[in-house]
C-alpha positions, 0 to 999 in steps of 0.5 A: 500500500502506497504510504505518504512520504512528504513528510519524511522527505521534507524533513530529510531533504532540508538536512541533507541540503544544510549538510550539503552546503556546509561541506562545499564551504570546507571542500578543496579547491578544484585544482585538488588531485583527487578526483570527483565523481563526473556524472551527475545522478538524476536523484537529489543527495535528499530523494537518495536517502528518502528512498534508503528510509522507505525500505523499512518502512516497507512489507518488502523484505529484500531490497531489490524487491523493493526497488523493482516492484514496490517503488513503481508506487512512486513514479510521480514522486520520483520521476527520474529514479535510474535502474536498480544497478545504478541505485545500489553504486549511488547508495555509498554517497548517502553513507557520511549524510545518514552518519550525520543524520543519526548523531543529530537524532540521538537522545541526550542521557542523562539519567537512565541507560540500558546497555548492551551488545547484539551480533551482526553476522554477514555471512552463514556460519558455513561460508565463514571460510569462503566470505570475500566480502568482508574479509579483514573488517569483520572477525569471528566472535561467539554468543549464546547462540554459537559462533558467528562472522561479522559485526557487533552492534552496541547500543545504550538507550535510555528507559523509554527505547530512545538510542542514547549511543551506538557503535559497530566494532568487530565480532571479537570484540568484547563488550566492556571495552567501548564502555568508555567510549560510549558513556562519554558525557552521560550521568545517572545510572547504566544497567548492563548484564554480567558480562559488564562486570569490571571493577576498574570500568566501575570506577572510572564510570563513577568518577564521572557520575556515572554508576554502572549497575549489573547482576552478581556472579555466582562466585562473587559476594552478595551486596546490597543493592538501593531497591530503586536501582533493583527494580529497574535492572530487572527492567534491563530486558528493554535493550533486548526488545529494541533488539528484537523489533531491529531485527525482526521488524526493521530487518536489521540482520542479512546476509546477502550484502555484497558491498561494506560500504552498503552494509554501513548504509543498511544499519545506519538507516536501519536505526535511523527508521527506528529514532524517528518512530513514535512509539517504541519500547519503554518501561514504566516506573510508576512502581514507587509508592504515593504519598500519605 
C-alpha cells in the first residue's frame, strides 16, 4: 500500500541540503588531485536517502524487491529514479549524510541507560571460510547462540527505547571495552548484564557520575543493592526488545550484502527508521509508592 512520504522527505531533504552546503564551504579547491565523481545522478543527495528510509518502512523484505516492484508506487514522486544497478553504486554517497543524520537524532542521557551488545553476522556460519566480502573488517566472535562472522552492534538507550549511543566494532570484540567510549558525557545510572562486570570500568564510570549497575556472579559476594536501582535492572530486558523489533521488524540482520560500504548504509538507516518512530519500547516506573 502506497504510504505518504512528504513528510519524511521534507524533513530529510532540508538536512541533507544544510549538510550539503556546509561541506562545499570546507571542500578543496578544484585544482585538488583527487578526483570527483563526473556524472551527475538524476536523484537529489535528499530523494537518495528518502528512498534508503522507505525500505523499512516497507512489507518488502529484500531490497531489490523493493526497488523493482514496490517503488513503481512512486513514479510521480520520483520521476527520474535510474535502474536498480545504478541505485545500489549511488547508495555509498548517502553513507557520511545518514552518519550525520543519526548523531543529530540521538537522545541526550542523562539519567537512565540500558546497555548492551547484539551480533551482526554477514555471512552463514558455513561460508565463514569462503566470505570475500568482508574479509579483514569483520572477525569471528561467539554468543549464546554459537559462533558467528561479522559485526557487533552496541547500543545504550535510555528507559523509554530512545538510542542514547551506538557503535559497530568487530565480532571479537568484547563488550566492556567501548564502555568508555560510549558513556562519554552521560550521568545517572547504566544497567548492563554480567558480562559488564569490571571493577576498574566501575570506577572510572563513577568518577564521572556515572554508576554502572549489573547482576552478581555466582562466585562473587552478595551486596546490597538501593531497591530503586533493583527494580529497574530487572527492567534491563528493554535493550533486548529494541533488539528484537531491529531485527525482526526493521530487518536489521542479512546476509546477502555484497558491498561494506552498503552494509554501513543498511544499519545506519536501519536505526535511523527506528529514532524517528513514535512509539517504541519503554518501561514504566510508576512502581514507587504515593504519598500519605
Amino acid at each position: 500500500m502506497k504510504q505518504d512520504i512528504t513528510e519524511l522527505f521534507y524533513c530529510v531533504d532540508e538536512f541533507t541540503e544544510g549538510r550539503e552546503k556546509e561541506i562545499r564551504t570546507h571542500q578543496l579547491s578544484s585544482q585538488s588531485s583527487c578526483s570527483l565523481p563526473t556524472r551527475v545522478p538524476g536523484l537529489s543527495m535528499g530523494e537518495i536517502i528518502t528512498i534508503i528510509l522507505m525500505f523499512p518502512y516497507s512489507p518488502c523484505r529484500n531490497f531489490k524487491y523493493f526497488y523493482k516492484s514496490y517503488m513503481v508506487l512512486y513514479r510521480e514522486e520520483f520521476p527520474l529514479m535510474p535502474s536498480y544497478e545504478r541505485f545500489i553504486s549511488l547508495m555509498p554517497r548517502a553513507l557520511i549524510f545518514l552518519a550525520l543524520l543519526l548523531y543529530s537524532l540521538f537522545t541526550p542521557g542523562k539519567g537512565i541507560g540500558f546497555i548492551d551488545a547484539t551480533s551482526l553476522a554477514v555471512c552463514h556460519p558455513k561460508r565463514i571460510s569462503r566470505n570475500k566480502v568482508f574479509k579483514g573488517l569483520a572477525a569471528l566472535g561467539k554468543t549464546t547462540k554459537g559462533w558467528f562472522f561479522g559485526f557487533k552492534l552496541h547500543v545504550i538507550v535510555d528507559d523509554k527505547g530512545n538510542l542514547i549511543k551506538a557503535k559497530l566494532t568487530k565480532g571479537n570484540v568484547d563488550d566492556r571495552h567501548v564502555v568508555s567510549e560510549m558513556t562519554e558525557g552521560l550521568i545517572g545510572l547504566l544497567f548492563g548484564d554480567k558480562g559488564y562486570i569490571d571493577k576498574d570500568l566501575f570506577l572510572k564510570l563513577y568518577r564521572r557520575d556515572l554508576k554502572l549497575v549489573t547482576g552478581l556472579k555466582k562466585n562473587m559476594k552478595n551486596k546490597l543493592m538501593i531497591w530503586h536501582e533493583k527494580i529497574l535492572l530487572r527492567k534491563r530486558s528493554l535493550i533486548e526488545t529494541v533488539f528484537d523489533y531491529l531485527k525482526n521488524k526493521l530487518q536489521l540482520e542479512h546476509t546477502r550484502h555484497r558491498s561494506p560500504f552498503n552494509m554501513l548504509v543498511h544499519v545506519i538507516s536501519t536505526l535511523i527508521v527506528y529514532q524517528l518512530k513514535s512509539s517504541k519500547p519503554a518501561i514504566s516506573q510508576n512502581y514507587a509508592l504515593p504519598n500519605p
